[in-house]
N, C-alpha and C positions, 0 to 999 in steps of 0.2 A: 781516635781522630787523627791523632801524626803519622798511624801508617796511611790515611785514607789520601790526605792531605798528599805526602809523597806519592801515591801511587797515581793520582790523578797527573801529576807532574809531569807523568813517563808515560801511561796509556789514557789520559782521557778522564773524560766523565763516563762514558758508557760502560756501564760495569752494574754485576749485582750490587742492589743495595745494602750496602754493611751497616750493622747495625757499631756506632759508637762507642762502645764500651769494654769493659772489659769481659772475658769469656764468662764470668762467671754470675756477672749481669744477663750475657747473651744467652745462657740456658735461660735461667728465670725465665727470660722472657718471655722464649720460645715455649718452654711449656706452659705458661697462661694464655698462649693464644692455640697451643695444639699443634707446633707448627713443628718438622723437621727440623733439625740444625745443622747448616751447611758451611764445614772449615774450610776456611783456603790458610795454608802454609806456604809463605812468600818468602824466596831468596832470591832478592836482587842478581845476586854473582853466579846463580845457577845457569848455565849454556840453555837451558831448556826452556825457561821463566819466561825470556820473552814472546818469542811465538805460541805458546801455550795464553798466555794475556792477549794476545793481541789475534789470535787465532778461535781460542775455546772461550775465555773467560769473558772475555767482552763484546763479544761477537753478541746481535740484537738476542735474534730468538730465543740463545744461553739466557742472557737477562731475562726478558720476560718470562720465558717459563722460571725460571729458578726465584725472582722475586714473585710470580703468582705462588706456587707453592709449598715455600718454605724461606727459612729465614737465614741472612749468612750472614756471618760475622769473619774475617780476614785479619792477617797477623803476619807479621815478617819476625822471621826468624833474630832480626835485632834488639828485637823486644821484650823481654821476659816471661812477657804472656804465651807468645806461642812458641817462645824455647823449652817453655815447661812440658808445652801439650807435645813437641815434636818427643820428647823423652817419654810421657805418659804414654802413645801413640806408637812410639820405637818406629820413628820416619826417617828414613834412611836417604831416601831421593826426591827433591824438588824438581816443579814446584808440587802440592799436593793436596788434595782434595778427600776432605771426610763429610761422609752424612753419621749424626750421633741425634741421637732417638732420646728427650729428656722425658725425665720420670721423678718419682715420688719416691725418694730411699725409703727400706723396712721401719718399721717402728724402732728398730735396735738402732738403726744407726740415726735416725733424728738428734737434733743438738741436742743442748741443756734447756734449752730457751723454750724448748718446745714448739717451736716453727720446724714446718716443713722445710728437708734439705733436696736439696733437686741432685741428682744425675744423672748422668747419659750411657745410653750403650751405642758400643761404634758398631753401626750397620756395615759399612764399607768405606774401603779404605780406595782412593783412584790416585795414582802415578799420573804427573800431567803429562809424558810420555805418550797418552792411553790418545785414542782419535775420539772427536766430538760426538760421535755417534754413538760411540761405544759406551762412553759418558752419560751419554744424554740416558740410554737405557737404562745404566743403573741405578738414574736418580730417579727414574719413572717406575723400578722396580721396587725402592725403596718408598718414594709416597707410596706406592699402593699398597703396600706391607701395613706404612703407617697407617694409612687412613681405616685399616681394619683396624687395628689396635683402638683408634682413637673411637672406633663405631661402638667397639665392645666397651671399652671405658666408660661413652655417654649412656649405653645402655643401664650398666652397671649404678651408675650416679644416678639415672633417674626413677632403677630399681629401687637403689636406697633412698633417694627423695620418698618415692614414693610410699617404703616402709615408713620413714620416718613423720611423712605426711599424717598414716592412719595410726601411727602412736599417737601424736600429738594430737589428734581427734578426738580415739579415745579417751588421754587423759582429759584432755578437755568434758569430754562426756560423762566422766567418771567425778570429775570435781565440779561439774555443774549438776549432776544426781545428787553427789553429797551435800550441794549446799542449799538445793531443793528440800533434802531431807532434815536440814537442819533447821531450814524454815517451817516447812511442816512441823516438827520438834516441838521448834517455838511459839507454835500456834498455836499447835494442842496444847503446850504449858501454859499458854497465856488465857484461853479458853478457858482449862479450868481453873485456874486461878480467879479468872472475873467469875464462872459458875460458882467458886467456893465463897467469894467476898459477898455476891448474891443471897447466897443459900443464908450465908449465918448475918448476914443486914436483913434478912425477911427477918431470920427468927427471933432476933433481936427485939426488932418494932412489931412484930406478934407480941412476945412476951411483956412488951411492954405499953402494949396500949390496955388505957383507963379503963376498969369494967363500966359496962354498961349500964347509963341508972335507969331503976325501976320505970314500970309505965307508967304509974301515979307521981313520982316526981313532978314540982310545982312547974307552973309553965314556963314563968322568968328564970330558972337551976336547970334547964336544961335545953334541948333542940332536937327537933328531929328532923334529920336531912335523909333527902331522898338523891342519891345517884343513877342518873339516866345514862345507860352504856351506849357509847355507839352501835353495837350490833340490837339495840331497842331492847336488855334485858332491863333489869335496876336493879339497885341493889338500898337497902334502908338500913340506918343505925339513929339511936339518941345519943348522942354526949352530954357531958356535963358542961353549962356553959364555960364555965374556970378549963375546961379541955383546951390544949391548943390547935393550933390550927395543922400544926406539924402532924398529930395524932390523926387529922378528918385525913390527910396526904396520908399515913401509913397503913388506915383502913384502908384505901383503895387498892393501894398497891400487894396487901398480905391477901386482899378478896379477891383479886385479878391473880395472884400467883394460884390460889384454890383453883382457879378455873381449869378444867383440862383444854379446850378450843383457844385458848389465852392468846392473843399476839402483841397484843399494846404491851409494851415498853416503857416509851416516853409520852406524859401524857401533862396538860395541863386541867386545872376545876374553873370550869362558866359557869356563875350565875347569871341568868339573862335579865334580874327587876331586883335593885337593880344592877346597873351593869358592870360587872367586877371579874377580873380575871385570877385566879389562881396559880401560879407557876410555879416553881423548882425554885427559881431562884429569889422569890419573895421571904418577907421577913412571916416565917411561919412560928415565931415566939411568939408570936397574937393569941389573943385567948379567940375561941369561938363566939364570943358575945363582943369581944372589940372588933374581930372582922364582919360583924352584922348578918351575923347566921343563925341569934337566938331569936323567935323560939324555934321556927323553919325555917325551910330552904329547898329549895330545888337547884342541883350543881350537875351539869353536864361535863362528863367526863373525854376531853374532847383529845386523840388519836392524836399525837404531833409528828409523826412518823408516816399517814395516810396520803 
């Protein structure tokens, strides 16, 4: 800013736009936007400095082209900043113009920190000596240099985007199959598991329903209900009235598993005279003669799932 500040002092505002900072800020820069980087090294006391300013450097169409394509940063030799670069540079005569080309150092030489370090390679090096024309070519010689670099560069990044797009795909693809499959897994385990808890609750309430009493059993000891299926088969058993009511629910359900065409599942017991519903979730401790099923009954076995 303090050499911008003096230089405006002595030529003017019209001049490329310098960027503020120090060089080392000014690569950065330049390489986040793709841009060339164009030094001016300024000695006040140099015979050559001012008409070279006042001739080349500020002169309109310098500016505009040089701020359309690419970026400068300026230093006076007073300064540490560009007394370092005139020694990095071995600049022997002002005033003096470099285009440096920034880039990305090897993996070797990145910090500790692990941020990318930026450097520049010097394209060309211009004596302000040189005439504007002569000038002008070599910074038009240099963007086009650059601008391939920077074609191949983008190309390069959007190769690798683009690998790294169809990795990330497939992982994608590959951990949304596996967690398909683990669903699947868990399906099938949970399947058979309700299959296995079925299997052995049938056999259970098989093995353990009441034998069937004889046909001569007295009328008030016992009942004979008849089950009307939905599909209009039926199905008939006696109980004993002391049976419970849980026992007439496990008959149906051990005679529906017999069936091979079987679909009923969940089902509730109608009586239709009179009018009484059976469910799941009634108190099926009732004996068959407290629920008013001795000596018969007609109970339609009705689908709750249809």
């Amino acid at each position: 800013r303090q050499f911008q500040v003096g230089f405006e002092e002595s030529y003017g505002t019209v001049h490329p736009s310098f960027i503020c900072s120090s060089y080392k800020e000014a690569i950065t820069q330049a390489h986040s936007r793709e841009k060339l980087l164009l030094l001016y090294i300024h000695s006040a006391n140099h015979p050559n400095t001012e008409e070279f300013c006042k001739e080349t450097l500020c002169e309109e169409s310098f500016c505009t082209y040089v701020n359309r394509e690419m970026l400068t940063w300026g230093g006076s030799v007073e300064f540490a900043d560009a007394y370092r670069l005139c020694d990095m540079m071995m600049v022997s005569t002002f005033p003096t113009l470099a285009v440096l080309q920034p880039s990305v150092a090897s993996s070797s030489s990145q910090s500790s920190s692990g941020a990318q370090k930026i450097t520049a390679r010097l394209l060309v090096r211009i004596d302000g000596s040189a005439d504007k024309a002569s000038i002008m070519e070599k910074l038009r010689i240099c963007c086009q240099q650059h601008q391939a670099v920077v074609s191949e560069a983008r190309a390069r990044r959007l190769q690798e985007e683009e690998r790294r797009n169809l990795l990330e795909q497939q992982n994608r693809e590959y951990l949304e199959s596996q967690r398909r499959d683990r669903e699947r897994e868990e399906e099938k385990r949970r399947l058979e598991e309700e299959a296995r808890i079925k299997v052995e609750a049938l056999k259970r309430k098989r093995d353990e329903l009441p034998e069937e009493p004889a046909a001569d059993t007295p009328r008030g000891e016992c009942s004979n209900i008849k089950f009307n299926l939905p599909n209009g088969n039926n199905l008939r058993r006696r109980f004993k009235a002391t049976d419970l009511l849980q026992h007439v629910r496990d008959f149906v359900e051990v005679s529906l598993d017999d069936m091979e065409d079987n679909t009923i599942e969940n089902f509730e017991l109608v009586m239709n005279f009179p009018k009484k519903r059976f469910s799941r979730d009634d108190d099926h401790s009732l004996t068959i003669k407290e629920a008013g099923l001795v000596p018969q009954a007609v109970l339609f076995v009705q689908d709750l799932d249809s």
